[in-house]
C-alpha positions in Angstrom: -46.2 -53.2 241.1 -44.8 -50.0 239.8 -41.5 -50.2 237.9 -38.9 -48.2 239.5 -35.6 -46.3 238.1 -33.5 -43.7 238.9 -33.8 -40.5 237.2 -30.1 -40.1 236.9 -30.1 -43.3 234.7 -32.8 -41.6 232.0 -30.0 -38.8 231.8 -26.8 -41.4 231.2 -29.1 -43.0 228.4 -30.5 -39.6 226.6 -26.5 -38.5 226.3 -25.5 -41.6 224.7 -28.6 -41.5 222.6 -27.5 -37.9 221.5 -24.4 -38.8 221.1 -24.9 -41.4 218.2 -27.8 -38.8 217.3 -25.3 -35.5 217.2 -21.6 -35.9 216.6 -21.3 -32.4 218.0 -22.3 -33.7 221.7 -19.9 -33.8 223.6 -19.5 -34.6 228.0 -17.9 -33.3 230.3 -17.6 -34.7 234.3 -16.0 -33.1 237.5 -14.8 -36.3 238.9 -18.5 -38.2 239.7 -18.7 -40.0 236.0 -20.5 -43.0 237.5 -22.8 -41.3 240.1 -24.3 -38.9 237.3 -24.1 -41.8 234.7 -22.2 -39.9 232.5 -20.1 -43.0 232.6 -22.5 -44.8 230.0 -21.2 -41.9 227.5 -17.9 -42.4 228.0 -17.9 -46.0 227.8 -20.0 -45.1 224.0 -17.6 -42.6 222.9 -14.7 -41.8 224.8 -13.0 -39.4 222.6 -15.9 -36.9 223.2 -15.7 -37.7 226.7 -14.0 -35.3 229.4 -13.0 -35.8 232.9 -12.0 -32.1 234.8 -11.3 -33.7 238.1 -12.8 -31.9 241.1 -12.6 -28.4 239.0 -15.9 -27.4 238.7 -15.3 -24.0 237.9 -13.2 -25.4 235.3 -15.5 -26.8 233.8 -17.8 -24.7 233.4 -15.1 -22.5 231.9 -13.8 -25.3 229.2 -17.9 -25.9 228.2 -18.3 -22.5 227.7 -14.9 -23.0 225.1 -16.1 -25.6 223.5 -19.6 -24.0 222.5 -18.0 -21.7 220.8 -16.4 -23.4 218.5 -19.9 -25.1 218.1 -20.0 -28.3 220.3 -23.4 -28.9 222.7 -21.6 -29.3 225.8 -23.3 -31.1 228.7 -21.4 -30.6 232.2 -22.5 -33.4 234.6 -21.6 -33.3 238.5 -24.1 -33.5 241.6 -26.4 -30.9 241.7 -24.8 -29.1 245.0 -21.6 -28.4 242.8 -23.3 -27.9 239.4 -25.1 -25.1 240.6 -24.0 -23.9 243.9 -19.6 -24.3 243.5 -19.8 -22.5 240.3 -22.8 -19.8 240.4 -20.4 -17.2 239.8 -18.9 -19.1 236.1 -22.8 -20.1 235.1 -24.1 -17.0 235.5 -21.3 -14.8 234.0 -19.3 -17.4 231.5 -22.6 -19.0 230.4 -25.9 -16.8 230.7 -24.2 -13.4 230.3 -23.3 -14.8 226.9 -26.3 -16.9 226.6 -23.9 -19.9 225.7 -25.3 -23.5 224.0 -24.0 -25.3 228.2 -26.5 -28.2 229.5 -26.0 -28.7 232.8 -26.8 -31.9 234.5 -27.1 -32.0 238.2 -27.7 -35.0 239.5 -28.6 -36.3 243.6 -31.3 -33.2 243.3 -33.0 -32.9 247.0 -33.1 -34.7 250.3 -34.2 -38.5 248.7 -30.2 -38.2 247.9 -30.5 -39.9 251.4 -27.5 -40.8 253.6 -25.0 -38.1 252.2 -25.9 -35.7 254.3 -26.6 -31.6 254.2 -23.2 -30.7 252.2 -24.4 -33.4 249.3 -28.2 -32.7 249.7 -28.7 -30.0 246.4 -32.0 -28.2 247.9 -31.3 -24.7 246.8 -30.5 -25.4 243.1 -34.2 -24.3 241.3 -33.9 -20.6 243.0 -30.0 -20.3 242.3 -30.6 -21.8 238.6 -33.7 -20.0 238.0 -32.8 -16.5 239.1 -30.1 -16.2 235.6 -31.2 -14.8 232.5 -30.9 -16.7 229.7 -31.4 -20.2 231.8 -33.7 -23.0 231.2 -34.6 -25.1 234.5 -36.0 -28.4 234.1 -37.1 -31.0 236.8 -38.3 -34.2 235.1 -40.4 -36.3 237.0 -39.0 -39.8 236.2 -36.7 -41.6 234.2 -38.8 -41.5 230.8 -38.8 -37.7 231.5 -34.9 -37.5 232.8 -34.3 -39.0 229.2 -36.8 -36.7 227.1 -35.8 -33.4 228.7 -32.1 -34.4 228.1 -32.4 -35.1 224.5 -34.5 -31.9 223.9 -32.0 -30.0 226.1 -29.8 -30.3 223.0 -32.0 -29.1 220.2 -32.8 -26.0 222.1 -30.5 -22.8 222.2 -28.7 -21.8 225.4 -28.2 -22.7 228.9 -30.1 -25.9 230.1 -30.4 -27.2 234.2 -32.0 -30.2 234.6 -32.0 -31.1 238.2 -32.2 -35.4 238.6 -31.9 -37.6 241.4 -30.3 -40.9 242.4 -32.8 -43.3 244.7 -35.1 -45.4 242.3 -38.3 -44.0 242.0 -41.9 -44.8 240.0 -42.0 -44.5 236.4 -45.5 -42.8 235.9 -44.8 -41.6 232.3 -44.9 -43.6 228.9 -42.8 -43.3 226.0 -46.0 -42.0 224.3 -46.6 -39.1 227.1 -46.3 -35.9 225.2 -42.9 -33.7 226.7 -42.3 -30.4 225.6 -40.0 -27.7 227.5 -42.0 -25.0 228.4 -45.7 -27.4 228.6 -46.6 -28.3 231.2 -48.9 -31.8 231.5 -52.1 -32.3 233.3 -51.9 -35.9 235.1 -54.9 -35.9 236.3 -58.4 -33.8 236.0 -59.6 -32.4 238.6 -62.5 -29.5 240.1 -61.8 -28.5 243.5 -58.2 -28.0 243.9 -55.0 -27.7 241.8 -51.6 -29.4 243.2 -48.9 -28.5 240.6 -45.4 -30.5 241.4 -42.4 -31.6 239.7 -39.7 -34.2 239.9 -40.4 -37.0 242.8 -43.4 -35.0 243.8 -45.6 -35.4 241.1 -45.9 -39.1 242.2 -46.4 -37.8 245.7 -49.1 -35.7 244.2 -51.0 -38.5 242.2 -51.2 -40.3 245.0 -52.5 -37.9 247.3 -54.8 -36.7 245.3 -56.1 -40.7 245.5 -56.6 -40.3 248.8 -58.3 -36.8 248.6 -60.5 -38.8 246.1 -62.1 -40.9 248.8 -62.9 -37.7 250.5 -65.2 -36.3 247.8 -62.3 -33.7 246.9 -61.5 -33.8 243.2 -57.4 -32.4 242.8 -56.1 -31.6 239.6 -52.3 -32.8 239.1 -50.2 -30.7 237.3 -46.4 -31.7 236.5 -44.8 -28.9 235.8 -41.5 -30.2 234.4 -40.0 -27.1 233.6 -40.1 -24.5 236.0 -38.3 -22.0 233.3 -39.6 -20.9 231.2 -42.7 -21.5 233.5 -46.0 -22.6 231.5 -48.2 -19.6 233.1 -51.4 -20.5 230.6 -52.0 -23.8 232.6 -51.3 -21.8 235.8 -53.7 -18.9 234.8 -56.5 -22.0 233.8 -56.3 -23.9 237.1 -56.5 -21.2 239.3 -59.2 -19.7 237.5 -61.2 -23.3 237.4 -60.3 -24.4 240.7 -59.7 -21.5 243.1 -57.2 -23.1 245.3 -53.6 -24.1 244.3 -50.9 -26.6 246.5 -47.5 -26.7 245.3 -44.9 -29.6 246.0 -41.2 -29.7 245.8 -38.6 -31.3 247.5 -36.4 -28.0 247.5 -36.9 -25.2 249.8 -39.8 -23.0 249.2 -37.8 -20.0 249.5 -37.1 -18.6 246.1 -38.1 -21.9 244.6 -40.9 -24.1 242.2 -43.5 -23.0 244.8 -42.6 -19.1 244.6 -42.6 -19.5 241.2 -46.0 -20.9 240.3 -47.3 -18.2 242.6 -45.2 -15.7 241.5 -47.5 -16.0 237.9 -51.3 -17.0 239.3 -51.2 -13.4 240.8 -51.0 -12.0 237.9 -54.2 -12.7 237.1 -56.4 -15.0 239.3 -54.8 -14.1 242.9 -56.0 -17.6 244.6 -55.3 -18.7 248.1 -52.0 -21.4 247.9 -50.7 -23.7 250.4 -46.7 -24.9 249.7 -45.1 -28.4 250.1 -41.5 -28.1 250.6 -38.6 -27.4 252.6 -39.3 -25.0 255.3 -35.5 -23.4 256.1 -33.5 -25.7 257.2 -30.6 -27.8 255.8 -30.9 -31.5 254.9 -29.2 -34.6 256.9 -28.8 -38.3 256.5 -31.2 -40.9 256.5 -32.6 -43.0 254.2 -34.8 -41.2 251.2 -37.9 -42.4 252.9 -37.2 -41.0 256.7 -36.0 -38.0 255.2 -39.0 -37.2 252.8 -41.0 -38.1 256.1 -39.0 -35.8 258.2 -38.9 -33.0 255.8 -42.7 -32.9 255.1 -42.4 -34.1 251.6 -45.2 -37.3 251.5 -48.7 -37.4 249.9 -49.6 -37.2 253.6 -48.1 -33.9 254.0 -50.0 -32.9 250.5 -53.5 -33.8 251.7 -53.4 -32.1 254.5 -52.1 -28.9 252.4 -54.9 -29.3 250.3 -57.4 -29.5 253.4 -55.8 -26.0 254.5 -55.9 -24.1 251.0 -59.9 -25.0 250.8 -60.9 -23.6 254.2 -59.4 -20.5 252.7 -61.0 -20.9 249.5 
């Protein structure tokens, strides 16, 4: 049986890690300290620790302060409000200035569950990724959460790393290689390439089981970090495979999808088939009725994959 744990705990872990690392880390919440784990920092080191209430905006505005006087600032809230409440102070306070901020949005996509649409972050990747100057980063379990948080703070500039909070499968090690910007083959494969990140890539490892049993060999490709986007491993699989599916549980307007196309163009124009949400806003249910609902299961990647080949 797989071991199971919540993205959003890897990030509570990597900030008290940095902080016993990096005295110049410091945390900052808007008023959901437990939900985004940040609550494991402040317990560690609670005089480094900073609770702005529901004040987004605010801060966003006080992180921005504090890295220039030469703190490494990491604003935690769920992703809906991390990204979407304060666009407007990330892209002008922050990237304009290119600013050391890490942003930590947590409850990324619909496996956020009962909350509902107002709660359910599903637009974050294309708002995050559209500013210059950002980084966006969707780890794709807890090991990752953890790894991409810690390296967050040795590179320059803004950082979004989009986690979750249902328990999902750990399908990393300690020992798997992570570096922002790399992406990391999962799984070798001939016929068809399915690049995905955060909950997806486990989506996509299964699926491409099943495919397996169908004589079609798929290539898995977790593509943590969507910027800056790894366009070498994207250029290699569409040139090896002809035929690329994407998976994300965000909405493929503007999003992961768009942008691993966005770069195979460029060079090997193959045909692609996208996984993802298809317009609409998200509502409650449990994680696993939603991802069911939504289109979002290994299920829904097969048959994606059966598509992209007739077009091959």
């Amino acid at each position: 049986m797989m071991e199971m744990k919540a993205t959003r705990d890897g990030y509570g872990e990597a900030l008290v890690a940095l902080g016993e690392k990096n005295p110049q880390v410091v945390v900052l919440s808007a008023d959901l300290t437990d939900s985004t784990r940040a609550s494991m920092f402040k317990k560690r080191f609670p005089e480094r620790f900073f609770t702005m209430g529901v004040a987004e905006a605010d801060m966003i505005g006080t992180a921005g302060g504090l890295s220039l006087v030469g703190k490494i600032p990491f604003c935690c809230s769920l992703g809906v409000f991390a990204s979407g409440r304060v666009w407007d102070q990330i892209r002008v306070t922050i990237c304009y200035s290119n600013l050391n901020v890490k942003i930590g949005g947590s409850h990324g996509g619909i496996s956020v569950g009962a909350d509902g649409a107002t709660h359910q972050s599903i637009e974050e990747i294309a708002l995050m990724r559209v500013l210059p100057n950002m980084k966006v980063v969707v780890p794709c379990d807890a090991i990752e959460t953890r790894k991409a948080t810690i390296q967050a703070a040795e590179v320059w500039g803004p950082v979004y790393i989009r986690f979750g909070r249902p328990p999902i499968p750990i399908i990393t090690t300690e020992d798997t290689p992570f570096l922002m910007g790399k992406a990391i083959t999962m799984r070798e494969g001939k016929d068809v390439a399915i690049f995905a990140c955060g909950i997806m890539v486990y989506e996509a490892l299964e699926a491409a089981k099943e495919l397996d049993k169908k004589g079609i060999s798929a290539r898995v490709i977790n593509l943590h970090t969507v910027k800056p986007i790894d366009e070498e491993v994207i250029f290699k699989a569409a040139k090896e495979t002809g035929a690329i599916v994407t998976a994300e549980e965000h909405q493929l307007s503007g999003g992961f999808g768009s942008a691993v196309t966005e770069v195979a163009v460029k060079q090997h124009p193959v045909p692609v088939e996208m996984v993802g949400i298809k317009d609409r806003f998200g509502k409650s249910g449990s994680p696993q009725e939603l991802m069911q609902d939504f289109g979002l299961t290994r299920f829904d990647i097969i048959k994606a994959v059966e598509k992209v080949l007739k077009r091959k």
